[in-house]
Backbone as CSV, one residue per row, in Angstrom:
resi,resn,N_x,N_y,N_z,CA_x,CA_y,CA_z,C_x,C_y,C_z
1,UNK,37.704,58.811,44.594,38.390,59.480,45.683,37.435,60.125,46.679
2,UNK,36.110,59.850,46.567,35.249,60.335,47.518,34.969,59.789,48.603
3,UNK,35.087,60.508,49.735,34.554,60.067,50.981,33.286,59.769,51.319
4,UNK,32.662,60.876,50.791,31.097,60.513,50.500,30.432,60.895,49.401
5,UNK,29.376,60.042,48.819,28.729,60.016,47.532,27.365,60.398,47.919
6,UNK,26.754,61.514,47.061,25.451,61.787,47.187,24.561,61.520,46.250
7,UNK,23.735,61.150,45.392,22.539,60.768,44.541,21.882,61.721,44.452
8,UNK,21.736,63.005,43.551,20.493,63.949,43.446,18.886,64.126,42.446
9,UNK,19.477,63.014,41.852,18.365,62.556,40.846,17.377,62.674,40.720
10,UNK,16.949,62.389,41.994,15.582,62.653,42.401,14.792,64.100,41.778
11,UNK,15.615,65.090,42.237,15.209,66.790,42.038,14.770,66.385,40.168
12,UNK,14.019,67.741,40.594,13.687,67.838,39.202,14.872,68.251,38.312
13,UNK,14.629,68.166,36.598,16.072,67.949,35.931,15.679,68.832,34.541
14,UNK,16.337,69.854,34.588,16.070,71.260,33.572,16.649,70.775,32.208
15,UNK,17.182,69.415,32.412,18.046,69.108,31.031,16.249,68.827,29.582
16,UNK,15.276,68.857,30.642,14.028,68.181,29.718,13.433,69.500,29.215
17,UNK,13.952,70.588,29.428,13.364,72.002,29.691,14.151,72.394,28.473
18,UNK,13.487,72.844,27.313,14.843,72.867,26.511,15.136,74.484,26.121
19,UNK,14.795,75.269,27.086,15.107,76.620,27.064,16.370,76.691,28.174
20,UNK,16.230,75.453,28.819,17.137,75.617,30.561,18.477,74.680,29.736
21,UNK,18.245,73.865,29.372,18.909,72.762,28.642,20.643,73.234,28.535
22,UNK,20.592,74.403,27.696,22.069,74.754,27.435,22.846,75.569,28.781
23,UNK,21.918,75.603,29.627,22.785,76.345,30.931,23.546,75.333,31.448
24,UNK,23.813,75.694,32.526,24.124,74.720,33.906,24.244,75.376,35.044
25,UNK,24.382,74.464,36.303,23.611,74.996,37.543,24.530,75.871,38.480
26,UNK,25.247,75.808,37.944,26.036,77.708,38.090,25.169,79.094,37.646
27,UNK,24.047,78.787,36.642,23.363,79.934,36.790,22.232,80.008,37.408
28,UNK,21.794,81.340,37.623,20.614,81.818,38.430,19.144,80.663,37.722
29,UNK,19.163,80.577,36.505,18.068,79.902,36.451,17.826,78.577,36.444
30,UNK,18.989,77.979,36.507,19.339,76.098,36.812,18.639,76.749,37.788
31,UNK,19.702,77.533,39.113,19.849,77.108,40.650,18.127,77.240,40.948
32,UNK,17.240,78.261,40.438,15.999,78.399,40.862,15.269,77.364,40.474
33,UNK,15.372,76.852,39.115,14.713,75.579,38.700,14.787,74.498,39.767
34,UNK,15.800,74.192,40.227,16.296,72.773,41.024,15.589,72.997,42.525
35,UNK,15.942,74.158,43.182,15.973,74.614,44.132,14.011,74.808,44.335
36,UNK,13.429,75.384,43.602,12.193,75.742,43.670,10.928,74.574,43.480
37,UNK,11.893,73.107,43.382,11.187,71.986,43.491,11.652,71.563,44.461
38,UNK,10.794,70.886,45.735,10.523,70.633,46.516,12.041,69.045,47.225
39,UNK,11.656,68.475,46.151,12.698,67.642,46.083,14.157,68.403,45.936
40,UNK,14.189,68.739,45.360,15.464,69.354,45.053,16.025,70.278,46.201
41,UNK,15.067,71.285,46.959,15.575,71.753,48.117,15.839,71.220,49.837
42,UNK,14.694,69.775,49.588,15.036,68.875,50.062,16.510,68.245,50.348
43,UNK,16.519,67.595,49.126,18.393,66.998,48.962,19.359,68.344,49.711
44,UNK,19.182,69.482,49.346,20.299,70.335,50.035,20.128,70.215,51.282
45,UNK,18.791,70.557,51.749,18.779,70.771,53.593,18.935,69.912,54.299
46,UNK,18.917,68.302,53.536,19.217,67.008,54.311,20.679,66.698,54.266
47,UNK,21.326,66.981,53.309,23.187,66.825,53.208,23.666,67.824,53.955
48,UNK,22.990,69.275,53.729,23.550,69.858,54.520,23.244,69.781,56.320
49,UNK,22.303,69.476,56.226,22.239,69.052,58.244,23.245,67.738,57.983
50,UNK,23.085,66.535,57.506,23.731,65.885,57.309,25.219,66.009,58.265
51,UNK,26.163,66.792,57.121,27.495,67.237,57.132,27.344,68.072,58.391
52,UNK,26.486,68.823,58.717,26.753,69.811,59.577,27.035,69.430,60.750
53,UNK,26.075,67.957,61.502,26.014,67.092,62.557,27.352,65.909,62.365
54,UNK,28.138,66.260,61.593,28.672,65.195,61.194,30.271,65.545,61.055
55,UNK,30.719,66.466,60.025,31.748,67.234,59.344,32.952,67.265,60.734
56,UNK,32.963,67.611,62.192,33.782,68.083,62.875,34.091,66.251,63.257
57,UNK,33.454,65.414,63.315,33.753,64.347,63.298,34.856,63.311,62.666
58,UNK,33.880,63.705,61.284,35.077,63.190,60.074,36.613,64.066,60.135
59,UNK,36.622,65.338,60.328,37.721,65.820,60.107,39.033,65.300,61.733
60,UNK,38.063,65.556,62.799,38.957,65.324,63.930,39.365,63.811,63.604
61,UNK,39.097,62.617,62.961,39.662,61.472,62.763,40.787,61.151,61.771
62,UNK,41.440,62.633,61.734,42.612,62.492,61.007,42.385,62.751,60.020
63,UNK,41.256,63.050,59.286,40.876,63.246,57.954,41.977,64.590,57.172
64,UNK,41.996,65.920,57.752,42.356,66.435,57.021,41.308,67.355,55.899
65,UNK,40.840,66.822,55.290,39.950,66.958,54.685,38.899,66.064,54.309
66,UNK,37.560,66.442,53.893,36.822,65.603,53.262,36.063,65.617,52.254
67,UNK,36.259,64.817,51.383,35.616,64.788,49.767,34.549,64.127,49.646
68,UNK,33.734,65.286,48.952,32.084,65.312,49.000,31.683,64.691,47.173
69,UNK,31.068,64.068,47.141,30.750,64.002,45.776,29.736,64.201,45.812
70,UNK,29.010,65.121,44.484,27.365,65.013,44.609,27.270,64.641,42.909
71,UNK,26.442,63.478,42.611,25.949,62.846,41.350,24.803,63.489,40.716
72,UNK,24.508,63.197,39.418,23.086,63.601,38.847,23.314,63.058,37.663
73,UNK,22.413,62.776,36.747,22.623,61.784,35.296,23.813,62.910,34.519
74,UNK,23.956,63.568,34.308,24.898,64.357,33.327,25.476,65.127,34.266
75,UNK,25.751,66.314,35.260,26.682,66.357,36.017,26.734,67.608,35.281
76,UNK,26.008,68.447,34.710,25.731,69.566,34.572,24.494,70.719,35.271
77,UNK,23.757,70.135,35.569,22.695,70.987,36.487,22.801,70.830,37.860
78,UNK,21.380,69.640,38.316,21.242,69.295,39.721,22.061,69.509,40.794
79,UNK,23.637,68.493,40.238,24.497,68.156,40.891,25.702,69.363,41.227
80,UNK,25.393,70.064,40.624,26.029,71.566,40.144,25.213,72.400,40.733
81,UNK,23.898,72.536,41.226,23.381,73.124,42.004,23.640,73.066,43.435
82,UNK,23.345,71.570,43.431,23.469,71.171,44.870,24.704,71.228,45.285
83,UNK,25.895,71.453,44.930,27.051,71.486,45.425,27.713,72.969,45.193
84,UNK,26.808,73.607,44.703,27.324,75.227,45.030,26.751,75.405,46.281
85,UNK,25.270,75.230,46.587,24.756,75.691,47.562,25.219,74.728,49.267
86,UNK,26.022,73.234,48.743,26.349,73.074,50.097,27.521,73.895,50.253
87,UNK,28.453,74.378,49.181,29.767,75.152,49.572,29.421,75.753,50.097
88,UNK,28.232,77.314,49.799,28.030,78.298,49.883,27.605,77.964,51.668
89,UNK,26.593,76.790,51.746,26.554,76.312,53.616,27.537,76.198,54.216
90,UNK,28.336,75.928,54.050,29.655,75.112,54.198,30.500,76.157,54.734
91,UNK,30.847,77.199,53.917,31.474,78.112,54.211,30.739,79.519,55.383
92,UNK,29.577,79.409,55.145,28.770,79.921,56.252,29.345,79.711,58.050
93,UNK,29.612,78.189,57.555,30.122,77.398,59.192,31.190,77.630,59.564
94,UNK,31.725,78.537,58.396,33.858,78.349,58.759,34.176,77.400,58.299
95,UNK,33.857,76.279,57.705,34.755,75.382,56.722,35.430,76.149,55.226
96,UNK,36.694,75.623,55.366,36.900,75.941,53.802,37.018,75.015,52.753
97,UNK,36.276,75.616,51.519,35.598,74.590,50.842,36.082,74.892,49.783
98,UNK,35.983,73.919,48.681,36.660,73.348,47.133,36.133,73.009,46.631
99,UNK,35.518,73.749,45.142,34.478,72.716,44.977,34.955,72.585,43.314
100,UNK,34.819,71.486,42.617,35.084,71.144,41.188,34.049,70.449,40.376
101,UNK,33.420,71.073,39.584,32.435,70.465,38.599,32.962,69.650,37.732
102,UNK,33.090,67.961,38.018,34.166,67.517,36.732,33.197,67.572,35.554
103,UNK,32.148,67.060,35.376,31.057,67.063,34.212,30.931,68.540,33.275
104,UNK,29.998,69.350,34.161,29.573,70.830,33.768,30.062,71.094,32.401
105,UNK,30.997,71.214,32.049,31.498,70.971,30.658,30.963,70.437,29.617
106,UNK,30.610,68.934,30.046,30.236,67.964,29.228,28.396,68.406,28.520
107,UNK,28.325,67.801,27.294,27.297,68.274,26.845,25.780,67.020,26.751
């Protein structure tokens, strides 16, 4: 059901970290792990200019809304990082935003 699909893989991945391992990227130390590699803060500032140059576009074409997916091998960290912090952009702009971790759960 996504409009658009993102790939975050790349970023570094705390699941190999096995003190970080049992979190997920809802907490302070995923988000700094992901975020404090280069790659990883990368992927945010490029989706988010991305969407930003983009977002009033998709929506004025009737959209309504638009569904963001962001991926990562397990769908507990990275991808969970990166999609708090585009909400948290997101909503900065006046969009209102939704965001659902289907994975995060998963172990």
């Amino acid at each position: 059901e996504a409009d658009l699909v993102f790939d975050v893989r790349a970023a570094a991945n705390p699941h190999w970290v096995p003190d970080l391992r049992p979190l997920d990227g809802r907490s302070k130390e995923i988000s700094e792990y992901v975020l404090n590699d280069p790659i990883g803060a990368s992927l945010l500032a490029a989706i988010h200019a991305y969407l930003r140059g983009t977002i009033a576009a998709y929506l004025a074409d009737g959209r309504g809304r638009l569904n963001i997916a962001i991926g990562c091998t397990g769908g507990r960290h990275r991808s969970v990082v990166l999609a708090e912090g585009l909400a948290e952009r997101l909503g900065e702009l006046g969009q209102q935003v939704s965001v659902r971790h289907r994975d995060v759960e998963r172990e």
